[in-house]
N, C-alpha and C positions, 0 to 999 in steps of 0.2 A: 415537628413538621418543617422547620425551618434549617433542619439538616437535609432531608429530603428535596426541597424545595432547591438547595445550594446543588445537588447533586442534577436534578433533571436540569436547572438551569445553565450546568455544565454540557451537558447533552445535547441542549437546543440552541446553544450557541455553537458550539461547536459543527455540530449536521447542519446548520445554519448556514455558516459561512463555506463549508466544502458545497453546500445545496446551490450558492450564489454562484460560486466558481467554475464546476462544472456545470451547471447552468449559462453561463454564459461563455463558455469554453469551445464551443462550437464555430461561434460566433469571427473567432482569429483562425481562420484554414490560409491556407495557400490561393492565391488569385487563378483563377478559370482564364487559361489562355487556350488559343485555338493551337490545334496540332501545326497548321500551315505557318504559322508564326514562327513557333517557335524551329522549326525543318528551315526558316530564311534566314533567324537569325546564328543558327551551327553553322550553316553554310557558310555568311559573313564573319563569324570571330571564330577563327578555328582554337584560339584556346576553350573558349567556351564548348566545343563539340570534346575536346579532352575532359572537359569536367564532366559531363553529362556520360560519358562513355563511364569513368571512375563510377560515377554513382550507379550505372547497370550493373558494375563489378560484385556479385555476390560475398568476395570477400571485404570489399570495402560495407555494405549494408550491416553483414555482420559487427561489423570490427563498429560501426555506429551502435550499435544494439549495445554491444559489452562495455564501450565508451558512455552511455545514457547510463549502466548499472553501473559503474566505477561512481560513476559523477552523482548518482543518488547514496550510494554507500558513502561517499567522502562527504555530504552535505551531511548524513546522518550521524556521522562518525565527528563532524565538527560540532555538530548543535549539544551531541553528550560530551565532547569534552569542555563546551563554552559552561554548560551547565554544572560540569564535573570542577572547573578553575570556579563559576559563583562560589560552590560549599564549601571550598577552600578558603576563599575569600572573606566568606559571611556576605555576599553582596549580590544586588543583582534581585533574580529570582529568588537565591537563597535566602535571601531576608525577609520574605512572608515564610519560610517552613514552620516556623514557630509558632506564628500569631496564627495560621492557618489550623494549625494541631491542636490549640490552644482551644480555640475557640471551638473545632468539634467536640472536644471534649466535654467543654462546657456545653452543649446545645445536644448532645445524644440523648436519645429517651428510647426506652425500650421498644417501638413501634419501631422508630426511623432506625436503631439497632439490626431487629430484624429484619427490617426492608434492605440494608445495606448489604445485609451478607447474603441474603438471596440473589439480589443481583450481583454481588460478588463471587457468586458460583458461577458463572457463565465465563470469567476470565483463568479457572483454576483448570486444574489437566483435563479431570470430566468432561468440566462442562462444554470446552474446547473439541473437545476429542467428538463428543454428542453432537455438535450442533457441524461441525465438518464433516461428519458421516451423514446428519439427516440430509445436508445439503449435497453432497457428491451422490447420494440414491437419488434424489428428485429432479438433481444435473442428469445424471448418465440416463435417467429415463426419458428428458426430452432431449436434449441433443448427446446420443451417447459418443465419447471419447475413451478411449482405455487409457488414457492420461489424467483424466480426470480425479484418480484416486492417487496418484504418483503427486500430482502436484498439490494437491490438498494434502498430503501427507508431510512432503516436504515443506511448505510452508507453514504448517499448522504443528508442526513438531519440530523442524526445525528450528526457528526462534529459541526452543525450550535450552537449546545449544550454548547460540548465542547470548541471552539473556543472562544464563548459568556463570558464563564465561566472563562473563563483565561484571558480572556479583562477585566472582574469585578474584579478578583483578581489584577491584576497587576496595571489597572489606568495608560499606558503610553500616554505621550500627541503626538500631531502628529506633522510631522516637520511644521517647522516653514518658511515654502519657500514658494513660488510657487505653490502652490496647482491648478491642471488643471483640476481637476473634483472630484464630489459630493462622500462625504463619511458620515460614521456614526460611531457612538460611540469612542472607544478609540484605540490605535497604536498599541500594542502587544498583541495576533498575527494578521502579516494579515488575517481577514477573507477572502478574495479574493484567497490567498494561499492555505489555507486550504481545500476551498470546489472544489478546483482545482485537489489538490493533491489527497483527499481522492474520489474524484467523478470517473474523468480521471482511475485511477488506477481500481476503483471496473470495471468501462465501458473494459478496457483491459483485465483483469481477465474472464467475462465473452464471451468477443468475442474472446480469446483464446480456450476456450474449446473444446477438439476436434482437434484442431488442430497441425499445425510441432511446433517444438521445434522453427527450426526459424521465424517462422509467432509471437509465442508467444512473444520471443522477440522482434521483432517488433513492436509489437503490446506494449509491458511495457514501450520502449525507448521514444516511440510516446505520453506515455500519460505521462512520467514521462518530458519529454519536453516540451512539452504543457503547465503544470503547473507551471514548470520555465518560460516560457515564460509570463504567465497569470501575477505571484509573482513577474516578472522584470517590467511591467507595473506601478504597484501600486507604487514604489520607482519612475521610471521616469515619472511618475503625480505627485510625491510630496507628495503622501499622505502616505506614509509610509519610513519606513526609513527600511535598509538592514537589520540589524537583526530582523523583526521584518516580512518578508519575508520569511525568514532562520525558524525560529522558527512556520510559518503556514503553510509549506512544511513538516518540521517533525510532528508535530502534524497530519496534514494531512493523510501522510503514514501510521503514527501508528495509527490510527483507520482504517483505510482501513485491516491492516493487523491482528487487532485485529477483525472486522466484518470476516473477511473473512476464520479464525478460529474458531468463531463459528459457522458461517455456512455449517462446515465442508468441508473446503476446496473444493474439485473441482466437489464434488455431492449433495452440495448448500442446505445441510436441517441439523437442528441443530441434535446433536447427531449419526453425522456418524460417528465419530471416531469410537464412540462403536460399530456401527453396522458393519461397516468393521472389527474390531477385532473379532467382534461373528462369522461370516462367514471365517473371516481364522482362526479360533477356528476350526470353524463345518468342515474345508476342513481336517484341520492338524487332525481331531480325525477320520477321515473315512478313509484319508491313513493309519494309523496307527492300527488301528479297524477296517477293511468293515464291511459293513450292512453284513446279515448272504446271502441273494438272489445274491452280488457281490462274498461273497465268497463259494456258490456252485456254480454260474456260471465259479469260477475259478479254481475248482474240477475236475482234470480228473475224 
C-alpha cells in the first residue's frame, strides 16, 4: 500500500500545483485601457504608432507564435540535457535513482504490483491511442473541427518519434532491480511518460474549449496528474529509474505545447495566427476608415 500510496501522491502533487497555477493565471492579463487613450497616445509618439502597426503585422504575430514554440522546445531540450549531464555526473536528481529503485523494490507486493501496471497501460501505445480516440469522438461531436483528428494524431503519435529518437541517441541501460513488468528498448526517456504527458495534456486542451477558466484548469491539473501518476508507475515496476521519468514528462509537455502552436492555439487549424491578425487588421482599418455606405449612414 505504501507503494501505491507513493504513486497517487505523485499525482496529487503534481495536478496540485499545475491546479494553483492555472488557477491563478488569469489573474496576470494585460491592463483594460480605453481605445480613446490609447488613439492620443499613437498620435503623440510616433514610434509608438510604428510598434503598434508591427504588431497588426500578420507576419510578425506569426513569427511570435513560432518564437513561443522555439523557446518551449529549447527550455525542454535544456531541462533533458541538465537531467542527461546529473547521470553522467551521479549528481543532482540523479542521485536518488537508486535509493528511489531500491526502495520500490523492497515495498512491491502483489496488490500495488498489479495496480501499477494497470495504470501503466494508459501511458503504453494502446492505451494512448484509446483514450485519444475516445476523446476526439466526443470533441468532434460537441464542437466539430476536421482538425480535430489531425492534431490529436500528431501529437499523440507523434511524441512516439521523438521519444524513440532520444532513446537511440542516449543508449541508457535499464535499472538493474526488480523489474515487474514487460518493457522495450532502452531507459531514457520514459516512453511511458511521454505519451502520457503529451497525450493527457492535447485530451485537456481540447475538452477545455469553450469552457470557464476554472473547468480549464481542472481539466490541465487532471491530465498533468495523470501523467505523473502513469511516470511514478514505470520507476515502481523497476523499469525505469527517476530521471528518466523526469525527462519523458518534459519532453512530453514540450511537444504537446509545440503541436498545439501550430495548430493554432484554440481554433485548432494551422495558420491562425495569421488569420486572426488579418481580421483584427480588417477590424482596426474600418474603425479608423468606414466603408463609404457606414459613413453616409452616419451623415446627418
Amino acid at each position: 500500500m505504501l507503494v501505491i500510496a507513493c504513486v497517487v501522491g505523485a499525482g496529487l502533487m503534481v495536478g496540485g500545483a499545475v491546479r494553483l497555477v492555472a488557477g491563478r493565471w488569469p489573474a496576470v492579463e494585460a491592463p483594460r485601457i480605453p481605445a480613446e487613450t490609447i488613439i492620443s497616445e499613437v498620435d503623440r509618439h510616433p514610434r509608438l504608432a510604428k510598434a503598434v502597426e508591427a504588431r497588426r503585422d500578420p507576419t510578425r504575430v506569426t513569427g511570435l507564435a513560432l518564437t513561443v514554440a522555439v523557446a518551449v522546445v529549447m527550455l525542454g531540450a535544456a531541462g533533458v540535457g541538465l537531467l542527461l549531464e546529473m547521470v553522467r555526473r551521479h549528481d543532482g536528481l540523479a542521485s536518488f535513482d537508486l535509493s528511489i529503485a531500491t526502495f520500490a523494490a523492497h515495498h512491491a507486493t502483489t496488490t500495488s504490483t498489479h495496480f501499477l501496471r494497470s495504470l501503466s497501460l494508459l501511458g503504453g501505445t494502446s492505451g494512448v491511442i484509446v483514450v485519444a480516440v475516445a476523446v476526439g469522438i466526443v470533441e468532434y461531436r460537441r464542437l466539430p473541427s476536421r482538425m480535430i483528428p489531425i492534431f490529436l494524431a500528431v501529437c499523440a503519435l507523434g511524441q512516439f518519434a521523438v521519444a524513440n529518437l532520444i532513446k537511440l541517441m542516449v543508449d541508457r541501460a535499464r535499472p538493474a532491480v526488480d523489474q515487474l513488468t514487460g518493457f522495450a528498448s532502452t531507459s531514457f526517456p520514459s516512453g511511458h511518460a511521454t505519451a502520457s504527458a503529451a497525450t493527457f495534456a492535447a485530451c485537456a486542451f481540447l475538452l477545455g474549449r469553450r469552457r470557464s477558466q476554472p473547468t480549464k484548469a481542472w481539466l490541465a491539473a487532471g491530465a498533468a496528474g495523470l501523467a505523473a501518476m502513469v511516470a511514478a508507475t514505470r520507476v515502481f515496476l523497476g523499469v525505469h529509474w527517476f530521471t528518466d521519468v523526469l525527462a519523458g514528462l518534459l519532453v512530453g509537455w514540450a511537444w504537446f505545447a509545440l503541436c498545439s502552436i501550430a495548430f493554432g492555439g484554440r481554433m485548432l487549424h494551422f495558420g491562425a495566427p495569421v488569420t486572426a491578425a488579418e481580421q483584427a487588421e480588417a477590424i482596426a482599418d474600418d474603425s479608423v476608415n468606414p466603408p463609404a455606405a457606414t459613413r453616409a449612414a452616419r451623415t446627418p
